[in-house]
Each structure stands twice: as C-alpha cells, then as structure tokens.
C-alpha positions in Angstrom: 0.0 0.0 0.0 1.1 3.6 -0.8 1.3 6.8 1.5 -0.2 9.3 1.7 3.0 11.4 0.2 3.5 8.9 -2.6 -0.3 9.1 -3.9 0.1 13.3 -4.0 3.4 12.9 -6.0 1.9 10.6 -8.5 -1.0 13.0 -8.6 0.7 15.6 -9.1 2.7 14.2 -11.6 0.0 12.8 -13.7 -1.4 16.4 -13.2 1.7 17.6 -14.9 1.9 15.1 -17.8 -1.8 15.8 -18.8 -1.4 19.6 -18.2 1.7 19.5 -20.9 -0.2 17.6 -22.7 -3.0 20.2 -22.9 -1.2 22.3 -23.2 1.1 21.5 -25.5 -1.7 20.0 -28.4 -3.4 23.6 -28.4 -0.4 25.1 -29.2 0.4 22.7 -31.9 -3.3 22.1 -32.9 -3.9 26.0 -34.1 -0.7 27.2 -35.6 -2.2 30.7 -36.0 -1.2 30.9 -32.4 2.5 31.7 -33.6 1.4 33.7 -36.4 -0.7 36.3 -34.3 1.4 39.1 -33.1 0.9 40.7 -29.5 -1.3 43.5 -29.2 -2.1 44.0 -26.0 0.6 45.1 -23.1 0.2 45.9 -19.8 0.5 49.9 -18.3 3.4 50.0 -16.2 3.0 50.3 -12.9 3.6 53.2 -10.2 7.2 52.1 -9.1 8.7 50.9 -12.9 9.7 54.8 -13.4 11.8 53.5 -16.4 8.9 51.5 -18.1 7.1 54.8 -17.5 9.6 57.1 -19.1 9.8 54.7 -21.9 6.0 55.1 -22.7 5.9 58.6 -22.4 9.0 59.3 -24.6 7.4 57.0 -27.4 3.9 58.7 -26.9 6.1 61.5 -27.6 7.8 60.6 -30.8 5.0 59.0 -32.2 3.0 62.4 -31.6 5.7 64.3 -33.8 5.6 61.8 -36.4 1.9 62.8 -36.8 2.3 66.0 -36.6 4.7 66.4 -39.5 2.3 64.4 -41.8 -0.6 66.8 -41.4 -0.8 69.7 -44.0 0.0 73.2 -42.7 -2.1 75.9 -44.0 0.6 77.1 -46.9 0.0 73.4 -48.3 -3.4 73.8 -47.8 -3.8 77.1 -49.9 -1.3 75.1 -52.6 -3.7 72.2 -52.8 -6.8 74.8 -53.1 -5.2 76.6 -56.1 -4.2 73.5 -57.6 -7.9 72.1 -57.5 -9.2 75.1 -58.9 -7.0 75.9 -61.2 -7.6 72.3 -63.2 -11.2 72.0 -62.5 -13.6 70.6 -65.2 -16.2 72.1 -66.7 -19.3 72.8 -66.8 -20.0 73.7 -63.4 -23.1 72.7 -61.7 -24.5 75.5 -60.4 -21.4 77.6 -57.9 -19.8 74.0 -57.2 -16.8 73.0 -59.5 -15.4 69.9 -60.5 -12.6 67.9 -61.2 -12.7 64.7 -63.5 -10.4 61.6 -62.3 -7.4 62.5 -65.0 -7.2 65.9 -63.7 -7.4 64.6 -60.0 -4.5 62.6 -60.6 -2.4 65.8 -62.2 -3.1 67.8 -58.7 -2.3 64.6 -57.3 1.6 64.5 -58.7 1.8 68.3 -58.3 0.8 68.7 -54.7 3.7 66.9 -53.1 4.5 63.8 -51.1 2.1 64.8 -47.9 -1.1 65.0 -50.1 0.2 61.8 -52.1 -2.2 59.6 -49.7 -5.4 61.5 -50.7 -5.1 60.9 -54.6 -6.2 57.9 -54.6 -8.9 55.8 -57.2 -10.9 54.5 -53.9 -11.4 58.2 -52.6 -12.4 59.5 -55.4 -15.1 56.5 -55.9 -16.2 57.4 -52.4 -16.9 60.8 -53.3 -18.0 60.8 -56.4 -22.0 61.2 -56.6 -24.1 60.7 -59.8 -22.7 63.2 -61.6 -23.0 62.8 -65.5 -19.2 63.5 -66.5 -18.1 60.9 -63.8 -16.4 64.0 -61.4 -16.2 64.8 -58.2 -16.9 68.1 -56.2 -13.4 70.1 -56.1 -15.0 71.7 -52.1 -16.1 68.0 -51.1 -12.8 67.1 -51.6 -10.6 69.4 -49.9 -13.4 69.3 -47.0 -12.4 65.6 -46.7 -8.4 66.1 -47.0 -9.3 69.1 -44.0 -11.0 66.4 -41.9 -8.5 63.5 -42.4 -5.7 65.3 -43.1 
C-alpha cells in the first residue's frame, strides 16, 4: 500500500503530464497561435519609473511623427489653387469639378504629404451621380481638412 506522500506525488505528476499535454496539443493544434502578433501590453506600474519614461517618450515621438504628416495651412492654400486651377467644366450651379485624370495631375503636383489622398478609392467614395463621372473640387478638400 502507498502513503499518503507517494499518492500526492503521483497525482501531481500525472497532473503535470496531462497539463503539458494540454497544453502543448493547443499550441500545436492552431498554428495561428505563432502567427498572431501581440497587441495588448500591460501599463506600467507606479514604481517601474523606467517603463514609464519609456511610454511617455514614445507617446512622444510618435505624436511628432503625426504631426509632421498633417498639411500646414501654406500646403493647404497650394492644394486649393491647384484644384481650382484644373477644375472641369461645366459647373453645376457655384460648385466646381474635377474629372479623375485631372485629379490625378493635382495629385503628382501637390507633393508627397497630399500623395495619400489621390487615390482611385477616394475618389469613388466621393463621387455622386454626376454625368461626367467628377467629383466636387470643395467635397474634396473638406475631406483632405477632416482627415488630413
């Protein structure tokens, strides 16, 4: 007959072997496990000042980074005259227009920062039953204002 020692050991061995087990299949059964990358992480805590000063220098830098993509107001006034000075006619009513080929032109001449508005799926999104297949010049630069 065993003691009472030997019967935890074994049970806490077989409790090991199953748990490795366990664990170890559903590691090995979804492989997307390895491909998913880590997206959450803790806040550091009170007393880690360094973990701390690490977050707020990259909140920091990351910050700046933004701020250098957005468009000051003297590329803003370069992008209006651009628009308007290659609009397509005829008007409709006080708005004009710009067809995609002339889009594209203001595109290549308004420099790298608007680059990432002059593209074919912004133009589809605001492009609205007109007959000549163009988009409003002001619904435009409203949107580049708002996401820009």
């Amino acid at each position: 007959k065993k003691s009472e020692q030997e019967l935890k050991d074994e049970e806490m061995e077989l409790f090991t072997k199953y748990y490795m087990e366990w664990k170890g299949e559903r590691k090995s059964g979804n492989a997307s496990y390895v491909n998913i990358p880590r997206f959450y992480y803790r806040l550091p805590a009170e007393d880690e000042v360094l973990l701390q000063k690490l977050r707020e220098e990259s909140r920091a830098v990351f910050l700046q980074r933004k701020s250098r993509e957005l468009l000051d107001n003297e590329e803003l006034q370069n992008l209006w005259f651009l628009l308007d000075k290659h609009q397509t006619s005829p008007m409709i009513g006080e708005e004009a227009m710009i067809n995609y080929e002339n889009f594209l032109e203001v595109g290549e001449k308004a420099g790298p920062k608007c680059k990432q508005f002059f593209t074919a799926k912004i133009f589809a999104k605001l492009l609205h039953n007109d007959p000549y297949g163009r988009i409003s010049i002001m619904q435009f630069f409203n949107y580049v204002m708002r996401k820009g």
